[in-house]
C-alpha positions as CSV (number, residue, x, y, z in Angstrom):
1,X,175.6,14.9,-91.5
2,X,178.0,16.8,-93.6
3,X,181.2,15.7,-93.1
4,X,184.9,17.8,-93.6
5,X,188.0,16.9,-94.2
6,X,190.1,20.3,-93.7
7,X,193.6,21.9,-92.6
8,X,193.4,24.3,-89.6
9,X,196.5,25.5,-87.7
10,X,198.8,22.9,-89.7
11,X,196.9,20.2,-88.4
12,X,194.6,18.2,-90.8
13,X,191.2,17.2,-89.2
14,X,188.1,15.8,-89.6
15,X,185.1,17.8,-88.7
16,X,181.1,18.0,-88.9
17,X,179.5,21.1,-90.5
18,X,176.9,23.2,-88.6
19,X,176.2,26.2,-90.5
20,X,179.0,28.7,-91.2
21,X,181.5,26.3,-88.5
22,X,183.0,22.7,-88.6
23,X,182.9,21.0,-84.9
24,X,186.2,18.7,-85.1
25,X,185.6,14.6,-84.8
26,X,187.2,12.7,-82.5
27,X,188.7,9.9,-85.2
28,X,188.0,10.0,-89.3
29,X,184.5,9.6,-90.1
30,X,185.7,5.4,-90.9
31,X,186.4,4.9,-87.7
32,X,184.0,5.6,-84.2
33,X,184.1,9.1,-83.6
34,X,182.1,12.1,-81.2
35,X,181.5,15.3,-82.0
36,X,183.9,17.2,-80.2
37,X,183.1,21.1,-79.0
38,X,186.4,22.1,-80.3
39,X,185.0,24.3,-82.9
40,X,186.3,26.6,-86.0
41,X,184.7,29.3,-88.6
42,X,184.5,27.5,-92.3
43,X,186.1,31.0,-93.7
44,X,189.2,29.9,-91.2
45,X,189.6,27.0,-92.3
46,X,191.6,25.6,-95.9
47,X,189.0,23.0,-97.1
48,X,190.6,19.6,-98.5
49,X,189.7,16.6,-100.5
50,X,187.2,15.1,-98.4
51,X,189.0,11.6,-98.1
52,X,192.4,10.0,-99.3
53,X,191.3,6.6,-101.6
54,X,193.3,4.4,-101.8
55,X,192.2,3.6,-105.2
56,X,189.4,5.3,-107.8
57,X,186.8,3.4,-109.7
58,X,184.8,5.0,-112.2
59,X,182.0,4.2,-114.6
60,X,181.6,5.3,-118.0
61,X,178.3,5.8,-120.2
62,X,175.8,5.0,-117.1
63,X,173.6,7.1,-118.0
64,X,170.8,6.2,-120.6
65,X,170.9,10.5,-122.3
66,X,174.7,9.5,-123.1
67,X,173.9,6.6,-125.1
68,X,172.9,8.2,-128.3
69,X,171.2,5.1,-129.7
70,X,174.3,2.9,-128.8
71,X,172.6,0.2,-127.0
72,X,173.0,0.2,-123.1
73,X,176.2,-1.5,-122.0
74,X,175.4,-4.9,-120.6
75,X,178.0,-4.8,-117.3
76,X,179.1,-1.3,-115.5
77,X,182.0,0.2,-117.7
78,X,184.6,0.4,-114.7
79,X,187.7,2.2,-115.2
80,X,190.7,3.1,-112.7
81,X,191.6,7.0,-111.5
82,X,195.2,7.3,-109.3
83,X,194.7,8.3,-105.9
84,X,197.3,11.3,-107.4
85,X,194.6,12.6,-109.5
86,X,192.5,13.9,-106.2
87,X,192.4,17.6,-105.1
88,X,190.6,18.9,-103.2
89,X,188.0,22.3,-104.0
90,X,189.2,25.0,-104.8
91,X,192.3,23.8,-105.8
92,X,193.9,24.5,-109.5
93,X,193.4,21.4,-112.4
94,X,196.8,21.8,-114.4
95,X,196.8,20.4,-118.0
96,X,199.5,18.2,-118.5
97,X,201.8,19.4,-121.9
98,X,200.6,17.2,-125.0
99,X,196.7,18.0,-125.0
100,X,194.7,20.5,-126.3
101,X,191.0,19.2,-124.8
102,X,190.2,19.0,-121.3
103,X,186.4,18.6,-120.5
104,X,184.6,18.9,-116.9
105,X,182.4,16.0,-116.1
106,X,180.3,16.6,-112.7
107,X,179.7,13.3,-110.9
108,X,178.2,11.4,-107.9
109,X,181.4,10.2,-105.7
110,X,180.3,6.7,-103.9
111,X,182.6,7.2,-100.6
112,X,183.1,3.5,-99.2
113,X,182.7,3.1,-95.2
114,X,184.7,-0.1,-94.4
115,X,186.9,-2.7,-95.7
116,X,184.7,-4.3,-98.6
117,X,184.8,-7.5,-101.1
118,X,181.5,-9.5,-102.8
119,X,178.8,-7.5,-101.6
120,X,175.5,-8.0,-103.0
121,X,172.8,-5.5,-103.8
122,X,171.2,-6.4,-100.7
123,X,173.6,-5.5,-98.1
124,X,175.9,-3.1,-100.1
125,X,174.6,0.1,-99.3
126,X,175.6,-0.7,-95.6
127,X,179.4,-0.2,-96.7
128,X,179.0,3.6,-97.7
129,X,179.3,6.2,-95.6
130,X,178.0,8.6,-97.9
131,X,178.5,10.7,-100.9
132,X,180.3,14.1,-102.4
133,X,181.0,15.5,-105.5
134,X,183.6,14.8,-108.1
135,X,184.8,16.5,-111.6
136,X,186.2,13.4,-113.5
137,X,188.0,15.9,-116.0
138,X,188.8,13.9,-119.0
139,X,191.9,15.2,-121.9
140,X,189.4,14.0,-124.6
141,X,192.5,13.8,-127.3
142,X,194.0,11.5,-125.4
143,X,191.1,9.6,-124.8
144,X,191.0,9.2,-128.2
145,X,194.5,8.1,-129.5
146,X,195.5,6.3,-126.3
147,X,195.3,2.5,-125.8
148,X,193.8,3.0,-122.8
149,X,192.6,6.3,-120.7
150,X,195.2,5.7,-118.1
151,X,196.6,9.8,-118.3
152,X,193.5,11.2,-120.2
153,X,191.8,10.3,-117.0
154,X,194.4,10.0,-114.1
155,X,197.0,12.9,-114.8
156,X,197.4,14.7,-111.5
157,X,195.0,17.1,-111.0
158,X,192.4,15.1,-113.0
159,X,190.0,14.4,-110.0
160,X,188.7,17.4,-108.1
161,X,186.8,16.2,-105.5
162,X,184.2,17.9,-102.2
163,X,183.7,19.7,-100.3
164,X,181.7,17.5,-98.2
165,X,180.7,13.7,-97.6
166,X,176.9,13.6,-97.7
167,X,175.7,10.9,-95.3
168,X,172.3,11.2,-95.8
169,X,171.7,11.5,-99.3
170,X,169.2,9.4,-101.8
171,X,171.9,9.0,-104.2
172,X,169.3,7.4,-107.0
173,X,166.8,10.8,-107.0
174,X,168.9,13.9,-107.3
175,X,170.7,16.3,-110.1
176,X,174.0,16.4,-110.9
177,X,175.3,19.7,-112.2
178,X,178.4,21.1,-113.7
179,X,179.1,25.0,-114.1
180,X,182.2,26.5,-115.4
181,X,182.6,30.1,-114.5
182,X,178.8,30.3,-113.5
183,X,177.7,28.6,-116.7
184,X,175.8,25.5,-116.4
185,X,177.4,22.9,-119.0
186,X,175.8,19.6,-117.7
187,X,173.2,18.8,-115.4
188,X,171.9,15.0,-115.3
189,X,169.3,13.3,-112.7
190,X,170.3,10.1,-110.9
191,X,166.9,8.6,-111.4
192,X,168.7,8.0,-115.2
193,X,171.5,5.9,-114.3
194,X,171.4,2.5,-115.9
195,X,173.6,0.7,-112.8
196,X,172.7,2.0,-109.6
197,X,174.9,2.2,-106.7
198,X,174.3,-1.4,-105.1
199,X,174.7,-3.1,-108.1
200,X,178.2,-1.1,-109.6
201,X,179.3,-1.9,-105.8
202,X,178.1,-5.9,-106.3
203,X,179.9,-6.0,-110.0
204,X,183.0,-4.2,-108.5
205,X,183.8,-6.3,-104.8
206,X,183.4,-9.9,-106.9
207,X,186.8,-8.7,-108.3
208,X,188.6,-5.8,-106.3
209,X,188.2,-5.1,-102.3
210,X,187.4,-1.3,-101.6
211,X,189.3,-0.1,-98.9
212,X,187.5,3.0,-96.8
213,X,187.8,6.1,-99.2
């Protein structure tokens, strides 16, 4: 199923895509929902970010063409995004005054089903609901000269994010690709990653509880 998250008439709703229309759901997709027959045209509707987080993880260097000959990192590389830095497609990425290098990085987005904490690799996958895809756009001078990469990751803006939640999606076997104005600038497979979902979702819920987003 591929799920919406979208603004029709000034209401904001959840909604199943079929084509070229988006059939509104009863409740959010975290929740029990039906399908209803309440039913709109894509091209009618204003598209949002697919879900509001409560809280971004991300993961640096995870996959093994970024390494370079550094050696692999021995525990995922988590780091934190604001919930601020989310917009939806579409929507304009506004570089903050102060830097002078913004990149694009195309990503797999993990988006967590249910209230979460110590998962293991065995039963982890049963806490996502599915997957969309993000832009982790990254002020690469800050990056840099910063302690830490909490605005060259997290300025507002900084985390495009959808259209869609994926639900049924191998998220270990496909390619992620980035294009800026029709130009491809990355394009990775999944099958490279050095921590797979299960096990960043293990490493991550034996310190911080993921809350449905």
């Amino acid at each position: 199923m591929k799920i919406a998250r979208y603004l029709a008439h000034g209401q904001i709703s959840y909604g199943a895509v079929e084509g070229d229309s988006v059939k509104e759901l009863s409740a959010s997709p975290f929740e029990d929902f039906t399908i209803t027959d309440h039913t709109h045209k894509l091209s009618e509707v204003q598209l949002l970010a697919p879900c509001v987080p409560t809280k971004v993880l991300a993961i640096g260097l995870n996959y093994s063409s970024h390494l370079h000959d550094r050696p692999a990192p021995e525990i995922p590389m988590v780091f934190f995004k604001t919930p601020n830095s989310v917009i939806g497609p579409g929507e304009t990425i506004i570089r903050p005054k102060g830097t002078e290098k913004l990149d694009a990085e195309a990503e797999l987005v993990v988006v967590i089903k249910d209230r979460c904490h110590k998962l293991t690799k065995a039963n982890a996958m049963e806490h996502v609901l599915g997957y969309t895809c993000g832009n982790d756009v990254s002020a690469r001078d800050w990056q840099r000269d910063d302690r830490n990469w909490w605005r060259a990751k997290s300025s507002d803006t900084f985390t495009p994010a959808g259209p869609y939640i994926e639900t049924e999606l191998d998220p270990h076997n496909i390619r992620v690709t980035g294009r800026i104005n029709g130009k491809e600038v990355q394009s990775e497979s999944t099958t490279y990653l050095i921590f797979d979902v299960p096990t960043i979702l293990e490493f991550i819920t034996e310190y911080v509880t993921l809350e449905p987003g």
